[in-house]
N, C-alpha and C positions, 0 to 999 in steps of 0.2 A: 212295674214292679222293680224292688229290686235288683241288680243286675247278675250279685250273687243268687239271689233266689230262685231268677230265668235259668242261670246255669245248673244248678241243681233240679228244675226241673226238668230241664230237655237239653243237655249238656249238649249232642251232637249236633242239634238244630243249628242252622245259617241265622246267625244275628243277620251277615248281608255279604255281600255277593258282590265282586267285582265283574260286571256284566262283560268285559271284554275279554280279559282275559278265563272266567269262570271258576278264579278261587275264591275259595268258601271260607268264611270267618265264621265258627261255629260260637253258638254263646258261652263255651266254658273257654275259647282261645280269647275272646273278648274281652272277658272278666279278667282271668289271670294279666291278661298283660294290658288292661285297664290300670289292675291295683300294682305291680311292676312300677308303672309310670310313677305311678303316685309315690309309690314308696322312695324312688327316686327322686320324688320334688322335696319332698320332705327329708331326704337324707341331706338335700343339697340347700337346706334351710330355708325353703316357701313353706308359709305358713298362710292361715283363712285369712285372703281378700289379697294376697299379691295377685301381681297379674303372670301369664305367659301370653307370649307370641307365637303362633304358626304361623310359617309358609311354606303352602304345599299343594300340589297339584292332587287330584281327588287319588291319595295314595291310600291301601290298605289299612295303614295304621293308621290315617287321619283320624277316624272314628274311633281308635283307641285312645289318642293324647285327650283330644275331648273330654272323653269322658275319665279318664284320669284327675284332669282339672275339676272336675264337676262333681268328682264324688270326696274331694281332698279341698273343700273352699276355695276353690280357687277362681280368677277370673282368668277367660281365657279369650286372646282377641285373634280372630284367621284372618288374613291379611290375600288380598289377590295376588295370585304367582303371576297375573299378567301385568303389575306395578314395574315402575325401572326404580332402580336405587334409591334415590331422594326420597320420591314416596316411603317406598318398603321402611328408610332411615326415620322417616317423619312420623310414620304408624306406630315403632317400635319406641318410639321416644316418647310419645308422648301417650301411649294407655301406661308406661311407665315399667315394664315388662323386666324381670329380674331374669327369665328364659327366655331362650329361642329355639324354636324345630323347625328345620328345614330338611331338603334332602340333597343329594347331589346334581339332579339335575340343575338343581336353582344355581347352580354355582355361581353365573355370569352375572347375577343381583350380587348374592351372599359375600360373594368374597371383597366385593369393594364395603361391605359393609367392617369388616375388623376393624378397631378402633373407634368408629365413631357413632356406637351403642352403648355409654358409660354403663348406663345403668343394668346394662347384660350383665348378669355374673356368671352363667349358664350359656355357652351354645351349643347344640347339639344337630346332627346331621343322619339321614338316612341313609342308607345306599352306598353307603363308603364316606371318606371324608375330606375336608380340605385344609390348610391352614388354618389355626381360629377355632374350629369344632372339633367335639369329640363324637363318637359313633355313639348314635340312641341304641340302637339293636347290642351293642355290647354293655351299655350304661346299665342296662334292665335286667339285662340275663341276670345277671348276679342280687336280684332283688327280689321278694317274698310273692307270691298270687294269691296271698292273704291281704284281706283288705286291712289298709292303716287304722291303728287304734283311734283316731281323730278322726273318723269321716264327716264330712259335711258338706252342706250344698253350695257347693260355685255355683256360678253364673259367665253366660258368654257377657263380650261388651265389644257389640261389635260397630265397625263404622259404616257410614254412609258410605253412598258408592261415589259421593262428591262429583255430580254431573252439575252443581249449579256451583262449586267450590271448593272449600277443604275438608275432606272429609273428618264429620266428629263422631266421636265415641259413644253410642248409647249407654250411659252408666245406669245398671239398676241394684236397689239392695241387695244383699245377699239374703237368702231367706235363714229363719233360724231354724233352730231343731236339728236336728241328725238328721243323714244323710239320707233321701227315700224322694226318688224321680219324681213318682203323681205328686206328693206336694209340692211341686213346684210347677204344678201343671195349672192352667185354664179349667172349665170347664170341658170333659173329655169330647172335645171336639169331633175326634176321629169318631167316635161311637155313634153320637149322633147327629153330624150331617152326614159322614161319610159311611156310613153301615161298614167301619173295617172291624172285623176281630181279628186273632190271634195266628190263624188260616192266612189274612192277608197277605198280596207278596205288591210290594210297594217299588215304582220305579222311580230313581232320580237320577232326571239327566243334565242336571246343571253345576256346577263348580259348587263345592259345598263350604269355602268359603264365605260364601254371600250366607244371611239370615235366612230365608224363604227352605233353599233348602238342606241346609244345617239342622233349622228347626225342626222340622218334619219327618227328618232321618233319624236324628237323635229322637224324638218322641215316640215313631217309629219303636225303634227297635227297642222304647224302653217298656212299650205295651207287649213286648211278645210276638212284634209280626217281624218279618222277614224284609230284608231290605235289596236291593237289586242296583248298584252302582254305577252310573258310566265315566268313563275314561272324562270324555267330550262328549256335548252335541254332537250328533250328525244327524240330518233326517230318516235315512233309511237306515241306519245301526236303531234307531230309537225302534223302528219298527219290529227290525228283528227280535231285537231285546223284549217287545212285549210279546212276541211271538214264542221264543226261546221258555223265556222263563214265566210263562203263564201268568203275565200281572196282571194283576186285580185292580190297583190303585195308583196311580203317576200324579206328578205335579208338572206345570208346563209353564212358558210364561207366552204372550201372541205372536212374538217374533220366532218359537219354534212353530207355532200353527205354521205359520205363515211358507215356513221352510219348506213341510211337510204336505202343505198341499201345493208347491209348486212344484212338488216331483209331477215325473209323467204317469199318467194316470192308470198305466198297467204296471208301474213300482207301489203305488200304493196301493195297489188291490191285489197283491200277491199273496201277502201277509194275512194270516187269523188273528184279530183281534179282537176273538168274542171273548175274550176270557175276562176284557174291560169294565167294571163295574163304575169307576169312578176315574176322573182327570180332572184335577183340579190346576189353574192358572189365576194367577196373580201380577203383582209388580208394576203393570201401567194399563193403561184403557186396552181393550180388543174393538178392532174396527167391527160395524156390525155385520158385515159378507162374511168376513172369516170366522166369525163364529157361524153362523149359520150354516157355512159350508162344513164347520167342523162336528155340529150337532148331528147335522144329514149321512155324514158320514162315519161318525164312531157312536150315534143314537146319544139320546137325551141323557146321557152320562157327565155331562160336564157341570163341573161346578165352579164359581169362580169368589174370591173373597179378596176383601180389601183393608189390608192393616200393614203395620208397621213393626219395625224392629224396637220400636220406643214398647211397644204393649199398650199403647193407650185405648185399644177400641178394636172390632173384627165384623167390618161387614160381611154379609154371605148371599148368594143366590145361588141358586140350582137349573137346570137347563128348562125345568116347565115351566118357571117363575120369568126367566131371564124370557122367554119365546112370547110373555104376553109383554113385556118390560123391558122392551128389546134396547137395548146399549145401558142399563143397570148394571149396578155391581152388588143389588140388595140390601138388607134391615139390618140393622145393628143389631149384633147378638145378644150381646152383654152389656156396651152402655147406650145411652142416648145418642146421637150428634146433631149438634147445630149449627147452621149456616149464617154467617152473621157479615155485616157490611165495614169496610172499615175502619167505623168506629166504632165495633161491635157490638152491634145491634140486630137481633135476630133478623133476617129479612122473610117476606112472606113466602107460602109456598109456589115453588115455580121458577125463584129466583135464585142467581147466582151468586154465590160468596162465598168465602173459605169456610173449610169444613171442620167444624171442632168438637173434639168429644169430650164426654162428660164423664167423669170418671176416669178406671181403668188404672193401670200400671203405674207404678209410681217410676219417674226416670227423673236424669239432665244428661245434658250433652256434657263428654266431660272434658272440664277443663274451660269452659264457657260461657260461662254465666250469662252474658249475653243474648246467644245465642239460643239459649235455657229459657229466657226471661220473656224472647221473640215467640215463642213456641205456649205460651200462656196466655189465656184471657182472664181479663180480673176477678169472671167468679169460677177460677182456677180450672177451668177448660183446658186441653192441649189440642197444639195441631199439628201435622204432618207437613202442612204447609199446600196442600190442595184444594183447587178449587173446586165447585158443586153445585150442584142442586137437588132437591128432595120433592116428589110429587106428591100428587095427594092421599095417596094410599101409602107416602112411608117410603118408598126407593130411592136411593141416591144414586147419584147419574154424576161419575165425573167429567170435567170440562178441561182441565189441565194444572201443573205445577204454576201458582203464585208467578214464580220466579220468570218462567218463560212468556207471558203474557206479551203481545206486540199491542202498543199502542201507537195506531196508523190515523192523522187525524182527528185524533182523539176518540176514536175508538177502540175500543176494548177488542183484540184477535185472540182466540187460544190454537195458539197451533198444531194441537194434538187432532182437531177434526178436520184441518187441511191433507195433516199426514195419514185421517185413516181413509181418505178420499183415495188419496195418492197413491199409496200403496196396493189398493185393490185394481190398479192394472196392470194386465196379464205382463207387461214387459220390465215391470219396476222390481225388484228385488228389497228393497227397505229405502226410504226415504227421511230426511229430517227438515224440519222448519222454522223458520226462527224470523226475526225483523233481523234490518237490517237498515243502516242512516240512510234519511231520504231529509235531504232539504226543506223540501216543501213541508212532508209529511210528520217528519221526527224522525220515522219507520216507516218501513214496506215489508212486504213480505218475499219470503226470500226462502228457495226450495233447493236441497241440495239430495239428488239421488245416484242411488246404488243400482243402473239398471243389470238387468238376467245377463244382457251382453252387454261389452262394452265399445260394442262396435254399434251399438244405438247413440252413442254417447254424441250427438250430432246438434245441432242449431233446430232444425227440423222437428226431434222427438221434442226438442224442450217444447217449442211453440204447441207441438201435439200434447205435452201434458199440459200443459195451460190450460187451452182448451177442452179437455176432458175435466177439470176440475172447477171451470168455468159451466162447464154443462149441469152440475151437479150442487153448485154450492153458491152465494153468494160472492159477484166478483171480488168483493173488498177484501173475501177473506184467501183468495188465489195468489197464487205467486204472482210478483214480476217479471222474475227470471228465476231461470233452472241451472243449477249447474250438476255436475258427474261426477261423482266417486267410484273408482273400483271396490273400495268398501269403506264404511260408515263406521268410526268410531262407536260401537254400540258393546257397554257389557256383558260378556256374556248371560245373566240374568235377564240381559232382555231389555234397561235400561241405558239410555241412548247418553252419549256425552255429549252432549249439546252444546256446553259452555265451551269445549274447545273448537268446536266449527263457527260461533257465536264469534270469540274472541280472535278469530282469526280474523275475521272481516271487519270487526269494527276494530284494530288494528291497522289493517290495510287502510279504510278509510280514515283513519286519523293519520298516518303517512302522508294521503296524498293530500290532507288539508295542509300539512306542514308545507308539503311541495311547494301547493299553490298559492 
């Protein structure tokens, strides 16, 4: 609904709920200093289809700029508070952003940013200010909680999380027509996979910068349910928080499973978590123990689905689907997909090729034609750029990102089922995989872990994970060697940076060919 309308109906109601600290953002404080924002973009000459920039840690108002943008045409791109400079410089430059929101804590990015944001005409800060910004909280006060006479629908346009390179921009239309959320909605997903109605109280424990769960939030809270915030990940805060605030519905991605069930096992049985209806996860494959472990334990509540910030397609399973179809990520909702070889040609069922859908969202990446161009098959398919397979009753099964594939030999490795190998023992904490230059080979395989302690971090454990994943899997597809991290470049959404553990070694060994 609309957001005025929510607030006229149930003004006092929690749009959502900062789970840590426990203030309330009721839907009439939401709206008014929604339409504030807006009346502020537009005093400061944004008009339908500019862009803004956020960066912000999952702050109160984040959910207000949002949708500020989104009900005044606006685009609006969230940017990770865990970026350094350059980045954060390179985001802002190039969705083309005439605003900026940040807050104070950002300062140690923000402030080397002055100057070299031309196209900023706008910065604005939370929390107090710096050089360069003025205070958003004083910008607004002085601004209408009447919505702008021009309302219309923005759109996010957000980027990749660029673990295989530079992160681009998902550009999509703006929709026409006056301003009104469900038209810009899917098919109402929540209602029917997820049985949420209006009762729902919905937890998000992930950086709401990322799409997964921005989307969800914001869709959330424009159906009229309740939303539940957190600060951070933590595993046992996540528990509390469903415990606290009675949720009904969460989103998750495997690397919190994973957190969660390596607590010890009287932390997580403290907690009531009957209040659980639904937990949905997304983002990258789930090894098949930890979901198992995770069904066993919070009941056949989980559901899992597999889509993109592009909009092109939304695969879906559910936990009795997933228990006969065990490592699926389920049927395409809405369009077809096809698996194709490539020269893009459909391959049969069973086999492996990148996954393309038919239909769906219209996008480009923006600013890349290229890159846009890579992402199409000629009878205008798109792709995510993952690979797959599809059985005979219709499941698709992924195998891993394109990009990462090690070819050892001349064979084809995806290193996504070394890592869910690996990761299922009890002393490893998160692991990554990748090739690595082998003379002989081209590649090898090449294993870099996070163990629980780092006093495992020995010559000895290596050889002991080898062999554990030697016991379990084809040698070819096992490490060589192991090396230690105290911790793994990994987003907090759960998606692993690869490319810089990648480039660091095949760096090194281009070094020491120069050496030698």
């Amino acid at each position: 609904m609309h957001p005025t309308r929510l607030a006229q109906a149930s003004p006092d109601k929690p749009a959502y709920i900062m789970a840590e600290s426990g203030q309330v953002i009721t839907r009439r404080e939401l709206d008014e200093a929604s339409n504030q924002i807006a009346h502020l973009l537009r005093r400061q000459g944004l008009r339908r289809g500019d862009h803004i920039a956020i960066l912000l840690e999952n702050h109160p108002r984040f959910i207000q700029i949002c949708l500020a943008a989104l009900r005044s045409g606006l685009y609006y791109t969230t940017i990770s508070y865990r970026l350094q400079e350059d980045e954060v410089e390179y985001i802002v430059n190039d969705c083309g952003a005439r605003a900026f929101v940040t807050s104070k804590g950002r300062t140690s990015v923000v402030e080397k940013l002055v100057g070299k944001i031309p196209d900023v005409e706008h910065c604005y800060m939370l929390d107090g200010v710096i050089a360069g910004f003025d205070s958003l909280e004083e910008a607004m006060a002085a601004m209408p909680t009447t919505p702008v006479e021009d309302e219309s629908n923005g759109a996010a346009m957000l980027y990749s999380s660029g673990t295989t390179g530079r992160p681009k921009g998902v550009l999509h239309p703006l929709p026409e027509g006056p301003f009104e959320p469900e038209d810009n909605q899917e098919p109402p997903v929540f209602a029917t996979l997820y049985a949420a109605t209006e009762d729902s109280i919905y937890l998000s424990p992930a950086p709401l910068y990322h799409a997964a769960p921005l989307t969800f939030t914001m869709r959330f809270i424009s159906f009229g349910m309740t939303v539940v915030i957190m600060d951070h990940f933590d595993a046992e805060e996540a528990l509390k928080a469903i415990e606290r605030y009675k949720v009904t519905h969460s989103q998750w991605v495997p690397t919190m499973f994973i957190r969660m069930l390596k607590l010890d096992e009287a932390v997580r049985q403290q907690y009531d978590l009957s209040s659980l209806e639904c937990a949905i996860h997304a983002a990258a494959p789930c090894p098949i123990p930890v979901k198992e472990q995770m069904i066993a334990w919070w009941g056949p509540v989980i559901h899992e689905y597999y889509a993109g910030s592009e909009g092109n397609g939304f695969v879906a399973i559910n936990s009795e689907e997933w228990l006969t179809h065990k490592g699926s990520v389920g049927k395409p909702i809405m369009t077809p997909i096809h698996i194709v070889d490539d020269e893009g040609n459909d391959v049969p069922t069973g086999e492996t090729g990148t996954i393309y859908f038919e239909g769906g969202a219209s996008f480009e990446y923006h600013g890349d034609e290229k890159k846009t161009a890579e992402s199409r098959h000629p009878k205008g398919w798109s792709t995510l750029g993952d690979v797959g397979y599809v059985d005979e009753e219709g499941f698709l099964y992924l195998t891993d990102r394109k990009n990462f594939m090690i070819i050892s030999g001349g064979v084809n490795i995806y290193p996504q089922e070394t890592e869910n190998v690996l990761v299922t023992h009890p002393r490893v904490m998160d692991v990554a995989v990748f090739g690595v230059p082998n003379d002989d080979f081209g590649e090898e395989v090449k294993a870099v872990v996070q163990p629980k302690d780092m006093a495992d971090a020995t010559p000895e454990f290596a050889e002991e994970l080898i062999e554990f994943c030697r016991s379990q899997m084809s040698h070819i597809k096992c490490p060589r060697s192991v090396d230690f991290l105290e911790e793994l470049p990994r987003h907090p959404t759960g998606k692993l940076y690869k490319r810089l553990l990648k480039d660091k070694y095949w760096e090194e060994a281009k070094q020491q060919g120069k050496a030698n």
